[in-house]
MARDODO-901490 format. One record per residue (C-alpha): residue in three letters; x, y, z. Coordinates in steps of 0.001 Angstrom, whole numbers, padded with zeros to 6 digits, always signed. Example, Ala and Ser with C-alpha at 12.3 -4.5 7.8 and 13.67 -1.06 7.14 Angstrom:
<rs>
ala+012300-004500+007800/ser+013670-001060+007140/
</rs>
This chain:
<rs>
unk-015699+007372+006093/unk-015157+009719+009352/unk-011716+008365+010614/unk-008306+006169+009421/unk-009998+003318+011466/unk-012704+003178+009145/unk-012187+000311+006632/unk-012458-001240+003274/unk-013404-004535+003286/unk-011869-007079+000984/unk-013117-010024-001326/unk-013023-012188+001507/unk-015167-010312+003642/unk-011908-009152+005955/unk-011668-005319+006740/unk-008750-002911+006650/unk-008706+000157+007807/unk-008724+003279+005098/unk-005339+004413+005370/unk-002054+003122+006150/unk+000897+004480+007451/unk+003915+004308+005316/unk+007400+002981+006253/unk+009555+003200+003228/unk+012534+004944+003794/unk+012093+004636+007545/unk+014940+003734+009750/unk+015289+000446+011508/unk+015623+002211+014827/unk+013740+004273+017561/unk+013020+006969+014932/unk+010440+004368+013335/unk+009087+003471+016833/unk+008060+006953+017386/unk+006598+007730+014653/unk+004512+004686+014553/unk+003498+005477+018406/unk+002470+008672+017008/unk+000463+007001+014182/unk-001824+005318+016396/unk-001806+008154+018914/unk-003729+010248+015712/unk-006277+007212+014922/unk-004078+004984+012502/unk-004476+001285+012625/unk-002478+000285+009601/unk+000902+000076+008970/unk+002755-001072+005510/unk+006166-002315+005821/unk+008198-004631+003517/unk+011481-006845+003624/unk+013169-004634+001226/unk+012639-001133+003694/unk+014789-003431+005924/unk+012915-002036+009034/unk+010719-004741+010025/unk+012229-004984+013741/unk+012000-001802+014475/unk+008137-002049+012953/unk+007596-005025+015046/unk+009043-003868+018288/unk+006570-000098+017955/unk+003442-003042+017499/unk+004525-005197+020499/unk+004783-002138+022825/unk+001225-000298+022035/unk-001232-000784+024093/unk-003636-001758+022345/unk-004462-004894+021141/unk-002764-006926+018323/unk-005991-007534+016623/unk-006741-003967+016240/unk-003694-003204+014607/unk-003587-004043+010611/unk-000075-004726+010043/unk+001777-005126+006183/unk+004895-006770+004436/unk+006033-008052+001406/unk+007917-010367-000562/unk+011345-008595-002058/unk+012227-009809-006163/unk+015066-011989-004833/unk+012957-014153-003307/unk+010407-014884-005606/unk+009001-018724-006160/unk+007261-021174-003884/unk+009945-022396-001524/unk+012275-019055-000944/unk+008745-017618-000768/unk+007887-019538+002365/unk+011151-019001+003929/unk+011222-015161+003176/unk+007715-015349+004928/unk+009014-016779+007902/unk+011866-014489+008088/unk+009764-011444+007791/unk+007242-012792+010476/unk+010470-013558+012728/unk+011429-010227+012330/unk+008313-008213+012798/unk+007831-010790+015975/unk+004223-011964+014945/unk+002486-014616+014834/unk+000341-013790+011408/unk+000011-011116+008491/unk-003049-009387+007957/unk-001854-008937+004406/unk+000978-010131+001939/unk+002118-008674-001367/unk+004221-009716-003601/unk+006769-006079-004015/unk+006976-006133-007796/unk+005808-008649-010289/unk+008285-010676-012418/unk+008278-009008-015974/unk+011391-009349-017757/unk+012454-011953-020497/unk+010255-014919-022185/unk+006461-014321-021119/unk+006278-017970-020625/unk+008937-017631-018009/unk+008114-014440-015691/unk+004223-015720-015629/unk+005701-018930-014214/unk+008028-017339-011731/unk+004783-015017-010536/unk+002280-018234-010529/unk+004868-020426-008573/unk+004978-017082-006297/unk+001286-016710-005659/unk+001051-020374-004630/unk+003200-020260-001551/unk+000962-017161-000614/unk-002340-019139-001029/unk-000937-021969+001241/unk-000063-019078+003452/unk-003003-017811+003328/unk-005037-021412+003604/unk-002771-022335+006691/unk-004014-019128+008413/unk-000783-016867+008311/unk-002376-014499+006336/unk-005613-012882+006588/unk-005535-011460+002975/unk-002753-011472+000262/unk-002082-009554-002769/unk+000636-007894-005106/unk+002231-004932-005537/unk+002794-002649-009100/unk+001066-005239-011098/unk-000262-003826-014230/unk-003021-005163-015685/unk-001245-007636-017584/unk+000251-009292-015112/unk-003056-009397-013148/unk-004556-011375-016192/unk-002204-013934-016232/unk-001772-014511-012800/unk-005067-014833-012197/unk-005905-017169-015532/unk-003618-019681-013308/unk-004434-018770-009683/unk-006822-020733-007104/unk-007523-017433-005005/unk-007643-014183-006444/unk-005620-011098-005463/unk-007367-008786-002725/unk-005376-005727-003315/unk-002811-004513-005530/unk-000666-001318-004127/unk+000505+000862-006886/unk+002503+003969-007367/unk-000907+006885-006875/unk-000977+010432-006884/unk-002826+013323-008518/unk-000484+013778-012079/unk-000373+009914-011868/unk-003933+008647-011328/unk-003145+005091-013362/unk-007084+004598-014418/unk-006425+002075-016422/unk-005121-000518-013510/unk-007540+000876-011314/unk-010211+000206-013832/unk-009229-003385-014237/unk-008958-003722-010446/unk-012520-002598-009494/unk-013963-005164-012113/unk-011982-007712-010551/unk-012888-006863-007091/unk-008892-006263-005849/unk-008703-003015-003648/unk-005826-000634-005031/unk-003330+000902-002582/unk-001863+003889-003489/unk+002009+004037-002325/unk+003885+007467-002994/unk+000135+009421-002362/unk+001857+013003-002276/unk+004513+012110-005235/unk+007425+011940-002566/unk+006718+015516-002248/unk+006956+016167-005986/unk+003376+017483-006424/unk+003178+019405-003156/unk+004258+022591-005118/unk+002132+022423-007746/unk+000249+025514-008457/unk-002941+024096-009202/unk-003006+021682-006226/unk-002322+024877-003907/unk-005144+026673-005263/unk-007459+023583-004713/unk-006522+022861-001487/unk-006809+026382-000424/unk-010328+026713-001137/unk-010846+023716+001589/unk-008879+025425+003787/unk-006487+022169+003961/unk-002782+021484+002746/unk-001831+020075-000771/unk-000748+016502+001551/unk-004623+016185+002633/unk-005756+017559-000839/unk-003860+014545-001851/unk-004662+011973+000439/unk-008466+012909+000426/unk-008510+012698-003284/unk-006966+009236-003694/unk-010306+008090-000446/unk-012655+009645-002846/unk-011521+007774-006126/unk-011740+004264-003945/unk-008303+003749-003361/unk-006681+003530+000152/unk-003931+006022+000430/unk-000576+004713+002311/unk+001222+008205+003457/unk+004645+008397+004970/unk+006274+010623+007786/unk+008543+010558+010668/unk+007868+014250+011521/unk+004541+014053+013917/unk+003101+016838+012771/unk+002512+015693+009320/unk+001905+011871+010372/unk-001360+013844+011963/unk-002174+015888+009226/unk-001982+012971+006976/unk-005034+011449+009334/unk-006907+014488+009508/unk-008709+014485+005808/unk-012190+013614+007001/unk-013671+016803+007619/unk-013704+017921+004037/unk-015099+016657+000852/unk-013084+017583-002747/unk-016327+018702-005076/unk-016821+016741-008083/unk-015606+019529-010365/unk-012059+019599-008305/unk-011960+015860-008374/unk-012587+016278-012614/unk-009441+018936-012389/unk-007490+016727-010208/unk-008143+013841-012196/unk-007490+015436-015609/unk-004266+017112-015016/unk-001276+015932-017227/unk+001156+013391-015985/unk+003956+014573-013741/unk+005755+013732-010344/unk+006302+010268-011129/unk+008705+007921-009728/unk+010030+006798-012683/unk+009461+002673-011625/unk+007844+001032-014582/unk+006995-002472-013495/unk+008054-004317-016872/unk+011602-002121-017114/unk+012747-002375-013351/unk+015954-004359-013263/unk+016440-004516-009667/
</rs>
């Protein structure tokens, strides 16, 4: 890959570009407008909202103003925990595509997977979930769906009941936080993996070991990052409102992270997590 408009392409043969631009924490004002304008100004065509960032206006109002087409722009949201099930899914849809101001999705997720209480009854709640987002998807107002912090478990059983597989599942990723073991399970099941917090929220930034890394490339500890999470297959999702950084983020193709730094990177002990464990969340 040479640029952020180079893509993936999903199970179903639709492409998306490498990496996305982040909006969590972003403002539902003129602050997010900007910083997506600067986005695509440094070669981003993907952008990752979601009902609960509560900025979807602002996010829809930066993609109606570009100049450049709608088609060329891959645009993100998802499904917030209240709203889980078939109906309230369908209406949540149609409030978040009200407020973005679109006419389609190029991808859904479902935010976080039901996992509390009787088995029985979160793998219902999920399965009733994913079948309002295959009739979106049949009914053409998505181009691809998916889920979000699924763990393999909750992968299996959705999928033991589902008609169309997940295409990508977007999961907390970062070097100290690798999660192999989802990833694993996702590339034998042919479902892309996002990675959402790619530079630890800034935890790992400061790491010694990262510094020295990324110093040898001559790049910062944010592309060491980003670039690491392209080369293990994964499509990073970074986040910025300061446009410096929203183009450094971009700029990670003219490097390539050795396979003995990627063995470091990979191997180094678990730290600069968020904290969100899927199956404990309570919100």
């Amino acid at each position: 890959m040479n640029s952020p408009r180079d893509t993936f392409v999903l199970r179903n043969g639709y492409e998306i570009p490498c990496i996305g631009f982040g909006t969590w924490q972003s403002p539902n004002d003129e602050k997010t407008i900007d910083a997506i304008n600067v986005a695509i100004d440094a070669g981003y065509r993907h952008i990752d909202t979601a009902a609960a960032y509560d900025n979807e206006e602002a996010v829809g109002k930066a993609i109606k103003g570009l100049e450049i087409p709608r088609s060329e722009v891959f645009v993100t949201s998802k499904l917030w925990n209240s709203e889980r099930g078939y109906d309230t899914a369908l209406k949540a849809f149609d409030q978040s595509l009200k407020k973005l101001g679109l006419d389609y999705l190029d991808l859904y997720l479902i935010h976080w997977p039901a996992a509390r209480g009787p088995e029985d009854e979160w793998q219902k709640t999920n399965s009733e979930t994913w079948r309002a987002f295959e009739k979106l998807y049949k009914d053409g107002y998505v181009k691809a769906i998916g889920v979000s912090n699924f763990k393999p478990h909750h992968l299996e059983a959705l999928m033991s009941e589902s008609e169309i597989d997940p295409m990508v599942n977007q999961i907390e990723m970062h070097p100290g936080f690798p999660e192999t073991e989802t990833r694993d399970f996702c590339d034998l099941s042919g479902i892309l993996v996002e990675a959402w917090s790619p530079l630890g929220s800034g935890r790992v930034l400061d790491d010694d070991r990262l510094l020295e890394i990324a110093a040898n490339y001559g790049v910062t500890v944010a592309q060491l990052c980003i670039r690491w999470i392209l080369q293990n297959g994964a499509l990073p999702l970074p986040k910025s409102l300061t446009p410096e950084r929203i183009r450094e983020n971009a700029d990670v193709f003219g490097f390539e992270i050795s396979k003995e730094d990627m063995h470091k990177i990979n191997e180094l002990e678990q730290f600069g997590m968020s904290g969100l464990d899927p199956d404990e969340v309570t919100f």
